[in-house]
C-alpha positions as CSV (number, residue, x, y, z in Angstrom):
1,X,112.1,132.3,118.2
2,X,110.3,132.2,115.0
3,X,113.9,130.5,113.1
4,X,113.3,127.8,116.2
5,X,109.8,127.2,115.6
6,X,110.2,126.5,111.8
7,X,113.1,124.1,112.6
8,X,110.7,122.3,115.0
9,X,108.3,122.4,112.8
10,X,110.0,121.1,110.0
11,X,112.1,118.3,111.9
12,X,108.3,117.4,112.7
13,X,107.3,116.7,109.1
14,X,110.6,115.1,108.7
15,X,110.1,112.5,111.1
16,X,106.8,112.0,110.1
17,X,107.2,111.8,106.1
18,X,110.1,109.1,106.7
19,X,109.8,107.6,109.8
20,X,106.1,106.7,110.4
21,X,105.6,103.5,107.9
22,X,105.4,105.8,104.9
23,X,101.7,106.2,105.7
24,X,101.0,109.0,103.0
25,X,102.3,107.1,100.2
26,X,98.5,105.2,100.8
27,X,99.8,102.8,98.9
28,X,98.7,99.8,101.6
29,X,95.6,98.4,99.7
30,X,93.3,95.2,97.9
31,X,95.2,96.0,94.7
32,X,96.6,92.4,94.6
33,X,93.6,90.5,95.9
34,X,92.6,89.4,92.8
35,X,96.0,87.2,92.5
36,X,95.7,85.7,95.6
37,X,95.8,81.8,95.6
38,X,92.1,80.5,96.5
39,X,91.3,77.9,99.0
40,X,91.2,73.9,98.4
41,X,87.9,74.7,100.4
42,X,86.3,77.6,100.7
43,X,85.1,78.2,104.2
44,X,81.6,79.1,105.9
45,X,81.1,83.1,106.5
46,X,78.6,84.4,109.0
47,X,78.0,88.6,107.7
48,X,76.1,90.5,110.7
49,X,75.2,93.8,109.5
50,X,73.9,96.0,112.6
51,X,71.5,98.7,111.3
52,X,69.4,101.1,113.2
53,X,67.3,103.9,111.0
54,X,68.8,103.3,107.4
55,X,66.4,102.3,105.1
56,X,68.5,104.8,102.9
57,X,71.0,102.5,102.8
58,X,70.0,99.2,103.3
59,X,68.7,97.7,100.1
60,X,72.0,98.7,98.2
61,X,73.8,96.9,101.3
62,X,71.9,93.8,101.4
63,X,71.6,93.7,97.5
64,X,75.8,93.6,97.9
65,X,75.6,91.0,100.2
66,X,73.2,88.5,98.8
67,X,75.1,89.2,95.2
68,X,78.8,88.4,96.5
69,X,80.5,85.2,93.8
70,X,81.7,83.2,97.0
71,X,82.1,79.5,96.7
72,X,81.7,78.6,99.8
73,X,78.4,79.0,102.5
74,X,77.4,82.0,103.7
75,X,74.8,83.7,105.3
76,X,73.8,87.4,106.4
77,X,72.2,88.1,110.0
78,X,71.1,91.8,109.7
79,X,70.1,93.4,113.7
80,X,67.8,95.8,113.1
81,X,68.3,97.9,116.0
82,X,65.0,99.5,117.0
83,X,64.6,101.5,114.0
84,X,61.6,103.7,113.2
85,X,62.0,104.4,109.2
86,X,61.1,100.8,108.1
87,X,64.7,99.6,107.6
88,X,63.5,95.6,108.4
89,X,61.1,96.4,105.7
90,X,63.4,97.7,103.3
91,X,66.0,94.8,103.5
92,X,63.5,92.4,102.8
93,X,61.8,93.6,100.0
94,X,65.3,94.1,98.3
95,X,65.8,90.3,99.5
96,X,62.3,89.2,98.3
97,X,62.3,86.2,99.9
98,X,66.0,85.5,99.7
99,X,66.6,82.6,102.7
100,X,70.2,84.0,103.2
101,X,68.8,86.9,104.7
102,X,67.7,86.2,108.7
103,X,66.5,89.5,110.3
104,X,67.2,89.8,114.0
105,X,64.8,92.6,115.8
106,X,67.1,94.5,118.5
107,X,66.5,94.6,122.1
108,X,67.2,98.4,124.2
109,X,70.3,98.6,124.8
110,X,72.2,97.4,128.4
111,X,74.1,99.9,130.5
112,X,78.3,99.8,129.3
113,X,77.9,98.8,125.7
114,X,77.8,101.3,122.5
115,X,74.8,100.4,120.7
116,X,76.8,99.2,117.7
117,X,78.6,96.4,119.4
118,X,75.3,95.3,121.6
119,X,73.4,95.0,118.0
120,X,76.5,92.8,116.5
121,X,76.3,91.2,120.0
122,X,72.5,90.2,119.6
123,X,73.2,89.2,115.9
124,X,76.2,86.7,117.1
125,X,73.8,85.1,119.9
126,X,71.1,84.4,116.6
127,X,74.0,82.7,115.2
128,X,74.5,80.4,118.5
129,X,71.6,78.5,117.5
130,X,73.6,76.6,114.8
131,X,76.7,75.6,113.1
132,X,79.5,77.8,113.8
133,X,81.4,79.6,110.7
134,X,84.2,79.7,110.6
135,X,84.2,83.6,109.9
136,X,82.6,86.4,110.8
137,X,82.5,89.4,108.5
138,X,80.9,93.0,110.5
139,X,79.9,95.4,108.4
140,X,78.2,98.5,108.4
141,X,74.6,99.4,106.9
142,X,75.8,101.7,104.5
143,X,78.7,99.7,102.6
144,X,77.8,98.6,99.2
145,X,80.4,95.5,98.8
146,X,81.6,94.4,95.1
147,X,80.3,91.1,93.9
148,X,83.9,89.8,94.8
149,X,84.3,91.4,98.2
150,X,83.7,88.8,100.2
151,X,86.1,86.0,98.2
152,X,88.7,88.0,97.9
153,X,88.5,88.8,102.2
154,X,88.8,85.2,102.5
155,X,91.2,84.2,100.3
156,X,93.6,87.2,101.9
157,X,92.9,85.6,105.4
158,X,93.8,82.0,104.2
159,X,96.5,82.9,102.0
160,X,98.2,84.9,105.0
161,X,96.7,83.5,108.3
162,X,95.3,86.5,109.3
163,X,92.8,86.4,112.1
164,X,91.4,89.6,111.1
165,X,91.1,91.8,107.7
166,X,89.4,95.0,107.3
167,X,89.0,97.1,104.5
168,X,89.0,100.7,104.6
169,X,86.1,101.6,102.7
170,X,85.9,104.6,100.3
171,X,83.8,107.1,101.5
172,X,81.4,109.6,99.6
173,X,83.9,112.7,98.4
174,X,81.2,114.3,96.5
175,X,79.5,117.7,98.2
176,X,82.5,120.6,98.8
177,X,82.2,119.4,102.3
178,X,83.2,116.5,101.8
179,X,85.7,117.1,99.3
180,X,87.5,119.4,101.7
181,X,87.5,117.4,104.9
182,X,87.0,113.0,104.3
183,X,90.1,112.6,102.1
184,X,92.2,114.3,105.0
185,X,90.1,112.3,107.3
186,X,91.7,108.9,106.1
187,X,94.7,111.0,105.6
188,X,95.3,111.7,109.5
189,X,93.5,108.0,110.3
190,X,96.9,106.6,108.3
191,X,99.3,108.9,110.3
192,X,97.9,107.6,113.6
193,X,97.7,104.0,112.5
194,X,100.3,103.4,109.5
195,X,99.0,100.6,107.7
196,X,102.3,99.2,107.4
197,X,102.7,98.9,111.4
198,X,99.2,97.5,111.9
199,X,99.8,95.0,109.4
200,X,103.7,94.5,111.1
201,X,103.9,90.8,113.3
202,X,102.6,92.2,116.8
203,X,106.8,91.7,117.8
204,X,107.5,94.6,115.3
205,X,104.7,96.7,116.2
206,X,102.6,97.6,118.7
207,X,100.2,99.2,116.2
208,X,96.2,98.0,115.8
209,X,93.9,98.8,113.7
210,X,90.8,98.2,111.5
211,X,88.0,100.6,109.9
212,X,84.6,98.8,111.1
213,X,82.8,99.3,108.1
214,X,84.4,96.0,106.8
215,X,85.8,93.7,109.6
216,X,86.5,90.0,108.7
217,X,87.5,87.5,111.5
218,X,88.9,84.0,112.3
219,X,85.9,83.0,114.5
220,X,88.0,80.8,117.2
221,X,90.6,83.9,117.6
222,X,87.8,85.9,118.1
223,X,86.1,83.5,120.5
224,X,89.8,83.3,122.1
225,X,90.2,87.1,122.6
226,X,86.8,87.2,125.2
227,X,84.2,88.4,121.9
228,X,82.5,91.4,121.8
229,X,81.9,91.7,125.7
230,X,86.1,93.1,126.5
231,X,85.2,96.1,124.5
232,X,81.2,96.7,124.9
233,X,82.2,100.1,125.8
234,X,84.8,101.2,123.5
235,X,83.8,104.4,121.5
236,X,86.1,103.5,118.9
237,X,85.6,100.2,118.6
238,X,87.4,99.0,115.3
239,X,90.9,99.8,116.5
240,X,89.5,98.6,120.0
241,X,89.1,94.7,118.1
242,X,92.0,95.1,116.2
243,X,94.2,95.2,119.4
244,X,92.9,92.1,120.8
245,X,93.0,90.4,117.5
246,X,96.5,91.0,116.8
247,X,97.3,88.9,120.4
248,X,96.2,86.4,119.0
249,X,97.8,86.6,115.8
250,X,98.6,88.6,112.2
251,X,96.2,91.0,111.1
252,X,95.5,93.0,108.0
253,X,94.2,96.5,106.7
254,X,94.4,98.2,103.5
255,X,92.5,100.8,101.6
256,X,90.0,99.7,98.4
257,X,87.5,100.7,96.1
258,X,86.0,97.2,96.4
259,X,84.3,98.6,99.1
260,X,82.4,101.6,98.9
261,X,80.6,103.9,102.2
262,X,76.8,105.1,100.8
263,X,76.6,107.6,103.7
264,X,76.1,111.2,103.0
265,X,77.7,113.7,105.5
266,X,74.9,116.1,105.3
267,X,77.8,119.0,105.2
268,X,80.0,120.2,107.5
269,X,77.7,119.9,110.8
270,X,77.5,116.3,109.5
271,X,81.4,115.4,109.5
272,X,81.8,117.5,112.6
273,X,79.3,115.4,113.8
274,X,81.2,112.0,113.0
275,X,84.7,113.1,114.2
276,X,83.0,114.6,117.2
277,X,81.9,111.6,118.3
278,X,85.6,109.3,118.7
279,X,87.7,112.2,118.5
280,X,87.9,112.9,123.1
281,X,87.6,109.4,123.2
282,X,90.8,108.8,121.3
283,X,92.7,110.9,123.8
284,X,91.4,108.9,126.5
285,X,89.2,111.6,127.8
286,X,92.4,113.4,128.9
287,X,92.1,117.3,129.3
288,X,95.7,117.9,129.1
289,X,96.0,115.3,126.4
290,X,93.7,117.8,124.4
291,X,95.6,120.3,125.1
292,X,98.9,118.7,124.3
293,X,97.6,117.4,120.8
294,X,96.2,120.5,119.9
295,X,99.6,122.4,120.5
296,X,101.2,119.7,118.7
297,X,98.9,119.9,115.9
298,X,99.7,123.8,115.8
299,X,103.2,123.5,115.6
300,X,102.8,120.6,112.5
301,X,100.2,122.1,110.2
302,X,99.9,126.0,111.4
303,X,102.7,127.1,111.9
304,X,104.7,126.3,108.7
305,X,102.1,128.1,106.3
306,X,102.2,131.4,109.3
307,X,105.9,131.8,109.4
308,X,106.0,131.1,105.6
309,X,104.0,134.4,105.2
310,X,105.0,136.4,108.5
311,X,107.8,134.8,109.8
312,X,110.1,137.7,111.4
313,X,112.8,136.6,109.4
314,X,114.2,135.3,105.8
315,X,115.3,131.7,107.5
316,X,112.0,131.1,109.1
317,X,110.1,132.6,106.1
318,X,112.0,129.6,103.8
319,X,112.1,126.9,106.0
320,X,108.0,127.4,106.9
321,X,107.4,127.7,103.0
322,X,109.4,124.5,102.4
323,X,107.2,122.8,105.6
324,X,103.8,123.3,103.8
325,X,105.1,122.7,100.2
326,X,106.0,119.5,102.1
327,X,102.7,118.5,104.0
328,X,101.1,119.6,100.6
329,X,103.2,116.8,99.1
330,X,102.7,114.3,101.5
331,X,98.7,115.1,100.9
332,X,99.0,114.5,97.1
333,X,98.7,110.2,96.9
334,X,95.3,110.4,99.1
335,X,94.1,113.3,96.9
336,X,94.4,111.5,93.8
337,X,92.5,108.4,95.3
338,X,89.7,110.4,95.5
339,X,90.6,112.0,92.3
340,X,90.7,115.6,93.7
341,X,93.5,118.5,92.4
342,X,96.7,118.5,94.3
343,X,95.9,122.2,94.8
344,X,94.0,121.2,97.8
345,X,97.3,120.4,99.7
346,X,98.0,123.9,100.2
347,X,95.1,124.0,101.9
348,X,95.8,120.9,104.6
349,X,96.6,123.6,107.5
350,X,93.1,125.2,107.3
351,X,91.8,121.6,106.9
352,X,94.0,120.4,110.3
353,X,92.2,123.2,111.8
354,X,88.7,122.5,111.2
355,X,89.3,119.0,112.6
356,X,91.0,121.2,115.7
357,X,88.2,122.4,116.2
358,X,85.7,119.3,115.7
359,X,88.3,117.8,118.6
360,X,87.4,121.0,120.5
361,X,83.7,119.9,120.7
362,X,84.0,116.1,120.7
363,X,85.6,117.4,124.3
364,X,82.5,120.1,124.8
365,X,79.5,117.5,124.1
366,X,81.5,115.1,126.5
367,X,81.5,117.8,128.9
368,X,77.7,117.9,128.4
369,X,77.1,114.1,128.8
370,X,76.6,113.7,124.8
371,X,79.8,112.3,123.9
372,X,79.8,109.5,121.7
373,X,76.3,110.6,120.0
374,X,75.4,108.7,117.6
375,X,71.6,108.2,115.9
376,X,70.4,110.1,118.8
377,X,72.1,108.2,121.6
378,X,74.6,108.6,123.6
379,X,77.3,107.0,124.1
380,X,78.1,104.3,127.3
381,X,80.0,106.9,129.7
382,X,76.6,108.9,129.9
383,X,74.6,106.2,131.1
384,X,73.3,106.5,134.8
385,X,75.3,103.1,135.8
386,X,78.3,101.7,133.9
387,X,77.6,97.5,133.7
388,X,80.8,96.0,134.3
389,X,82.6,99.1,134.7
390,X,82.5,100.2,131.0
């Protein structure tokens, strides 16, 4: 039995280290954006940046923004979204007077949407009023955005015909928190969503996805795909955009440094926290979908390293060591992004585990009617009535 389990196991890691778009090479990013051809004309960008409670954040957001080198017209729209530590206040004194800054106060948010998409909702009908742009650029209030960021989003978009391109942005890898658990974060976003497959013709693959801290789109194909109001209540609602994008044509995402994530994780209850919220709602709220992934999960990342060390025989005992030496290798390109020792690779299955267990009680709080918490709200499938079905 054991002999069997390691050659699952181990046919496992072999279909995932060569068949799955090469997605731990991590080797899909911005590191060619700055030769990208630029424009004859440089075209008009709306940024809405929803925000709710993060004055921590927001003047090193907003300074970004209002610093970016692009050519062409732009203005930001920031939705502050009912917060109570002075956040409108903050973004203004660090725009001091700045007319590219327009500051939307939020409304309470309707029954079916997540309170993210209503505030980028509310900040696209302040942009009704006038011209349209002819993109739209989401991003989050705690993504600081090099002084190039936004030209070189552009320029990808022209130069390729994208309707949408997303960054994924680098997030804080500095407490040992954080150092244990976000570079495996992106590390398993990738093996769901191979870059390469997202970024395929829609022909090639079925594959979506985009990180929302960073989301630029092609106005008319994102008027064309319905807006915001298909997905108001989708948990996860970058990869949710993504998929509506690509039907209406090519769409891009790569990793960067250009774009960096300011938000602290507070520890482990704070990552727990962040993966509890999508994780149930990735499986579609599926019991025995949980269960399935968490015995395929088991077989991929716990049980190579447990037969390596108590496997009942010599076969099982090599093949599980060679497994994890494996997944350890595959681990080794994200590590280095975040400039951490390869040593942590041997240490992916206790990682896999930990995130087991965060899946564990994304399903528990859904069970309690918290699911999808998220600045002390919940999400959309706990509210009393569902608008539109959401």
């Amino acid at each position: 039995m054991s002999l069997a389990i390691a050659l699952a196991a181990a046919l496992a890691w072999a279909v995932l280290l060569l068949g799955r778009g090469g997605f731990w090479r991590c080797d899909v990013d911005d590191r060619d954006a700055a030769s990208l051809p630029e424009p004859a004309r440089w075209p008009s960008v709306a940024v809405v940046v929803p925000a709710r409670d993060e004055a921590e954040t927001i003047g090193a957001t907003v300074a970004g923004l209002l610093a970016q080198d692009y050519p062409g017209p732009f203005r930001i729209v920031l939705v502050d979204d009912r917060s109570r530590d002075g956040t409108a206040e903050a973004a203004q004194a660090v725009a001091d007077g700045n007319p590219r800054l327009e500051i939307v106060r939020g409304a309470p948010r309707p029954a079916g949407w997540t309170g993210k998409l209503w505030a980028l909702r509310q900040g696209l009908g302040h942009l009704a009023g006038g011209a349209p742009a002819d993109y739209l650029l989401f991003t989050d209030a705690d993504i600081r955005h090099a002084p190039d960021s936004l030209r070189r989003l552009v320029a990808r978009a022209e130069t390729s015909g994208a309707v949408l391109v997303s960054l994924m942005a680098r997030l804080r890898c500095e407490s040992l928190a954080e150092r244990a658990l976000i570079p495996a974060f992106v590390f398993f976003f990738q093996m769901l969503y191979p870059f390469r497959w997202a970024n395929a013709p829609k022909d090639r693959a079925r594959t979506a996805a985009a990180a929302g801290g960073c989301v630029l789109l092609r106005r008319a194909a994102f008027e064309r795909a319905g807006g915001l109001e298909p997905i108001r209540g989708e948990i996860i609602d970058d990869c949710s955009l993504a998929r509506q994008m690509k039907a209406q044509g090519p769409i891009w995402i790569g990793l960067t440094d250009r774009v960096i994530s300011l938000r602290g994780y507070q520890g482990l209850d704070g990552i727990r926290r962040m993966v509890a919220r999508t994780a149930y709602a990735q499986l579609g709220y599926n019991p025995l979908a949980l269960v399935g992934m968490l015995l395929a999960l088991a077989l991929v990342f716990l049980a190579p390293p447990a037969l390596a060390q108590a496997g009942s025989d010599s076969a099982a005992r090599a093949i599980g060591a060679a497994t994890w030496l494996a997944m350890a290798g595959a681990f080794v390109p994200m590590l280095r992004r975040y400039g951490l020792s390869p040593a942590w690779g041997l240490a992916l299955p206790g990682i896999a585990a930990t995130y087991m267990l965060f899946t564990l009680d994304s399903a528990w709080q859904e069970a309690r009617g918290r699911g999808g918490m998220w600045k002390g709200e919940p999400g959309p499938r706990a509210d009393p009535s569902r608008a539109g079905g959401a």
